[in-house]
Every structure is written in structure tokens, then in C-alpha cells.
NUTITI-491354 format. One line per 2 residues: their letters; for each residue x, y, z of C-alpha. Coordinates in Angstrom, 3 decimals, m for minus. Layout:
A = X:Y:Z | ...
This chain:
XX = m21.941:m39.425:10.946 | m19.915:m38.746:7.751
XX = m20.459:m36.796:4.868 | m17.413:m37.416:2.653
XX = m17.354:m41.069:1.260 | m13.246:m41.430:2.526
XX = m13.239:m45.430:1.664 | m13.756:m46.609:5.348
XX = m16.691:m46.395:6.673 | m17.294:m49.925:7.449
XX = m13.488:m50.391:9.344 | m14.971:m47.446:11.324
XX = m18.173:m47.863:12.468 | m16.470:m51.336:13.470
XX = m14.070:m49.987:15.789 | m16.710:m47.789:17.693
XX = m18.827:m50.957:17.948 | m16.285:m52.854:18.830
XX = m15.270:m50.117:21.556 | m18.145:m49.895:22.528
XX = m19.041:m53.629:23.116 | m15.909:m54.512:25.206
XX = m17.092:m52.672:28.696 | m16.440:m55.229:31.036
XX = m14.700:m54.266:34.184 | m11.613:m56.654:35.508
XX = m13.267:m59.597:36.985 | m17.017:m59.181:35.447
XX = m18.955:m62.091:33.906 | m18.961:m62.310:29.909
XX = m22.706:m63.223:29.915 | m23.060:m59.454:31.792
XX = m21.470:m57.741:28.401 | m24.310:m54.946:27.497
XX = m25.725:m55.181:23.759 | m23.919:m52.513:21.810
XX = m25.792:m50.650:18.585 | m23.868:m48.251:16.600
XX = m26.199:m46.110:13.932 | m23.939:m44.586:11.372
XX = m25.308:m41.655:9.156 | m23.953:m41.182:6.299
XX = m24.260:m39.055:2.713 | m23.319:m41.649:0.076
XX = m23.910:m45.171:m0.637 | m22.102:m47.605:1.605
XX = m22.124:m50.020:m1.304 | m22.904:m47.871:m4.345
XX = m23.732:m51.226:m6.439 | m26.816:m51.535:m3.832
XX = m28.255:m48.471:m2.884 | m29.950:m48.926:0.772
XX = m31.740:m46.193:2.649 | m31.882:m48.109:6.101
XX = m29.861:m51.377:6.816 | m29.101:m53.187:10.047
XX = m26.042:m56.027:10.236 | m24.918:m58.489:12.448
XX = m22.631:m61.418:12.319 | m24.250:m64.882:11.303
XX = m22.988:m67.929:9.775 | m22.247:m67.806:6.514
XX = m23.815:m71.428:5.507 | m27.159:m71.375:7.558
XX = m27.096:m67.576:8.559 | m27.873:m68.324:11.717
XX = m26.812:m65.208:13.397 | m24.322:m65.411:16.020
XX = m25.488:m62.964:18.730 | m27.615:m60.262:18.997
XX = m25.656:m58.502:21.489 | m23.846:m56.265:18.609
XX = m25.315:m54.935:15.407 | m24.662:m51.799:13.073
XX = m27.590:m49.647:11.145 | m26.569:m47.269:8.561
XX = m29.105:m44.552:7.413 | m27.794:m43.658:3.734
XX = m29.367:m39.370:3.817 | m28.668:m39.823:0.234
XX = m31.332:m42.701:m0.307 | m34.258:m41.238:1.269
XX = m36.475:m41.958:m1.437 | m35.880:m45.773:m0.974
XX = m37.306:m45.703:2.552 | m39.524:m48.964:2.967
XX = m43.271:m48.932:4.817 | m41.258:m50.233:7.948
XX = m38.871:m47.573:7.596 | m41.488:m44.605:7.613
XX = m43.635:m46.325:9.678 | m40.644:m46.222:12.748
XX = m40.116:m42.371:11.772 | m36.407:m42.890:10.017
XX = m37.144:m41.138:7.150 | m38.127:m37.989:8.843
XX = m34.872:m38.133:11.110 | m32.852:m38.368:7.837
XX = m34.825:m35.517:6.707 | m33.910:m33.731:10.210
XX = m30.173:m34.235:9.335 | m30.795:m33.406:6.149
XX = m32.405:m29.354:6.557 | m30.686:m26.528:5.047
XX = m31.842:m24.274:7.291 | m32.851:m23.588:11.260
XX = m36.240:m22.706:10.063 | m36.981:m25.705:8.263
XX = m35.009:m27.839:10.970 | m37.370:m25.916:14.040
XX = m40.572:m26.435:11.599 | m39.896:m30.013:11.344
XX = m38.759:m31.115:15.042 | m41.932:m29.371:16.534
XX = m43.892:m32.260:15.737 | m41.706:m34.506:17.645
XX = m40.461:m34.017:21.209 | m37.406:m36.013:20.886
XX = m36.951:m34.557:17.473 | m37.143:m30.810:19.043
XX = m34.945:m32.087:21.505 | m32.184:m33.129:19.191
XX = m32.605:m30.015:17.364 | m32.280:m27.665:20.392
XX = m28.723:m29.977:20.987 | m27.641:m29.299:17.496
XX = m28.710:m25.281:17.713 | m26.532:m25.142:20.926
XX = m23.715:m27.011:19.472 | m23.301:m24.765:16.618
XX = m23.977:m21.341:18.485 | m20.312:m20.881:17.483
XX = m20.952:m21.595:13.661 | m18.351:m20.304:12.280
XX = m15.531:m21.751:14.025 | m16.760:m25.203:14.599
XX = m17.397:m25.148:10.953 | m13.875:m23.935:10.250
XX = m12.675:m26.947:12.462 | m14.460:m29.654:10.847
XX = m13.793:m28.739:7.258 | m10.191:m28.122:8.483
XX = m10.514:m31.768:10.281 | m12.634:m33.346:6.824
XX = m9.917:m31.886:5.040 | m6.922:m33.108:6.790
XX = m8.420:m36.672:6.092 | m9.095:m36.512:2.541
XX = m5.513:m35.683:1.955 | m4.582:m38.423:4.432
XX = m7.002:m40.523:2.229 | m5.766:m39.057:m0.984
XX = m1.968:m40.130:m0.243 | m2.838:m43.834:0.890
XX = m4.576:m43.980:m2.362 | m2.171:m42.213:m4.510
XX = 0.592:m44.640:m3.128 | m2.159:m47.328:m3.565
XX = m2.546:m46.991:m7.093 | 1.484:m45.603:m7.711
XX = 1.984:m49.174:m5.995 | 0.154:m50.952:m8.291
XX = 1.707:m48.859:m11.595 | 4.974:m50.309:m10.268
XX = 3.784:m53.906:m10.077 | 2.124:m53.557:m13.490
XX = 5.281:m52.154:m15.160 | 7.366:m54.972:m13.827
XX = 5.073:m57.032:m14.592 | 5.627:m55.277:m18.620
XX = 9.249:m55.027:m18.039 | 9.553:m58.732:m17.288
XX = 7.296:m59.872:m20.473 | 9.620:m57.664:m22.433
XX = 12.579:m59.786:m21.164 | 10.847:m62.842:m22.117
XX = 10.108:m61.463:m25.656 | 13.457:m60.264:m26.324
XX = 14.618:m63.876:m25.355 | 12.823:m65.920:m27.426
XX = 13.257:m62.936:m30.557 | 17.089:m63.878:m29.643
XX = 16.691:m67.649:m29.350 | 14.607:m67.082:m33.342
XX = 17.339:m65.141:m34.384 | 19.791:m67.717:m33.491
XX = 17.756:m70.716:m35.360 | 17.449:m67.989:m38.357
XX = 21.468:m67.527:m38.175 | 21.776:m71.396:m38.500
XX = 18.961:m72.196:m41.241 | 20.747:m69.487:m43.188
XX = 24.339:m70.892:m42.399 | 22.653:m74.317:m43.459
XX = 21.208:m73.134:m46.847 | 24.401:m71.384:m47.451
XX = 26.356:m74.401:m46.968 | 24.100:m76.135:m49.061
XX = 24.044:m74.080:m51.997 | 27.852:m74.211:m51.786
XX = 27.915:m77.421:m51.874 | 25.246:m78.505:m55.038
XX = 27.585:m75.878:m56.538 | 30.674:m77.782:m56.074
X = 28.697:m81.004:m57.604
């Protein structure tokens, strides 16, 4: 689960999948590998272009997306999209866990999980998990905010980065401009020497 879009969610979900997915002891059988499913919850748009409550990948072949095993996949539940929720969505229940995730409040959280054991369930996990509210709380945003400023450096230097290329890029069409102002300059001097010459000369005549 995240809440703050840092820029890469998809490079992380991977690498839990991908942890995930490689449990074979020394010696095992490939065929044997267990299918690995990682759900990701998250509170922004994974592709803001395309807003998707629910979405399931898996690899496939580009030309005749025929997909390449079904032995790893990722979902992503978008809490932030709950109003695009399809008939198949509802109908399997994953709007109402998004709306779980999404209560502001024990009541409403305990109000809504009593119609569902496994719902009440992962409520009573999340009530016992934050019996110390304040300092888990205190730890994550310390923890959330630790990233962003990781997340706000790499960008920073990101972007600095590209500054730097662009005003080479300036200084370097400067250099050309100055060079051909000199090379016009030049051709000016000599017209001018020329014409000179030339008047000089029907003068003498």
C-alpha cells in the first residue's frame, strides 16, 4: 500500500513480485515455482492519463499478446478511483474493500466489516496494529517523510541535470552564432575594403 504518489510504484510492486516469485529451494524443479500475485493499494492514479479503479497485468507478447505465463501477475486498486468500479468489480466485493481502506473512522470501519467475516477480520488486524496510534503513526510519517526527501533530491538533481544539459546545449548555439556573426563580419570587412578600393580607383580615372 502507498499513499504518497513518490514516482515508483511500478519498479516496486515489481521487486516484491519478483521476490516473491523466485522461492525455489537449491535443487527444486522450475515447473514447481508457486504462482505469485502482488495487490498494490494505492491513493493516486498509477497512470494519471488513464484513470483505473481495478487493473490486473501480466507479461504477454507484445505482437499477438499472447500472455506469457500466468504464474505472476500484479492488481492495483487505485482508492482514489472508486467511482470507476466496473459491474465485475462490485460484483467480486473490491469496491467495498477500497472503501474499508478508505474509512475515516473505527466506527465507520467496525460498521462496514460486520457484514463481512473476512472484512471484520481484517479490521480487527488493523485495530490491533494501531493500538499504539500514536507512535506507529509518528513512524510512518517519519518513514513517508524520509522518502519524499529521498525522492525530492533524485528529482531535484534530475531536473538540475537536465538545466545543465539544456544550458550547454544554449552555450554551444551561442558559440555557433558568434562564429558565423564573425565569419559575416569578416565578408563585411572585405566588401567594404572592395568598394573602397573601388571608389579609389574610378576616382583616379
Amino acid at each position: 500500500m502507498q499513499v504518497i504518489n513518490y514516482g515508483n510504484w511500478k519498479e516496486r510492486s515489481l521487486s516484491y513480485l519478483c521476490r516473491s516469485f523466485d522461492s525455489l529451494t537449491r535443487g527444486a524443479n522450475y515447473i514447481d515455482l508457486a504462482p505469485a500475485v502482488h495487490i498494490g493499494f494505492i491513493d493516486f492514479s498509477l497512470f494519471e492519463d488513464v484513470p483505473e479503479f481495478y487493473a490486473t497485468y501480466k507479461m504477454e507478447n507484445v505482437k499477438n499478446h499472447r500472455i506469457y505465463t500466468d504464474k505472476m501477475w500484479l492488481s492495483v486498486v487505485e482508492l482514489n478511483s472508486i467511482e470507476l468500479a466496473t459491474e465485475e468489480d462490485r460484483l467480486y466485493g473490491i469496491d467495498q474493500w477500497a472503501k474499508l481502506f478508505k474509512a475515516k473512522t473505527w466506527e465507520e470501519l467496525k460498521t462496514m466489516a460486520m457484514t463481512n467475516q473476512y472484512m471484520e477480520s481484517a479490521a480487527n488486524t488493523m485495530y490491533e496494529l494501531s493500538a499504539d496510534r500514536m507512535v506507529r503513526e509518528q513512524c510512518r510519517r517519519r518513514a513517508e517523510y524520509e522518502l519524499y526527501q529521498k525522492y525530492q533530491a533524485e528529482e531535484n538533481a534530475r531536473k538540475d541535470a537536465v538545466i545543465a544539459d539544456q544550458k550547454a546545449e544554449l552555450e554551444k548555439k551561442d558559440m555557433v552564432i558568434a562564429d558565423k556573426d564573425a565569419v559575416i563580419a569578416d565578408k563585411d570587412a572585405v566588401i567594404a575594403d572592395l568598394k573602397r578600393r573601388l571608389a579609389e580607383s574610378q576616382g583616379k580615372v
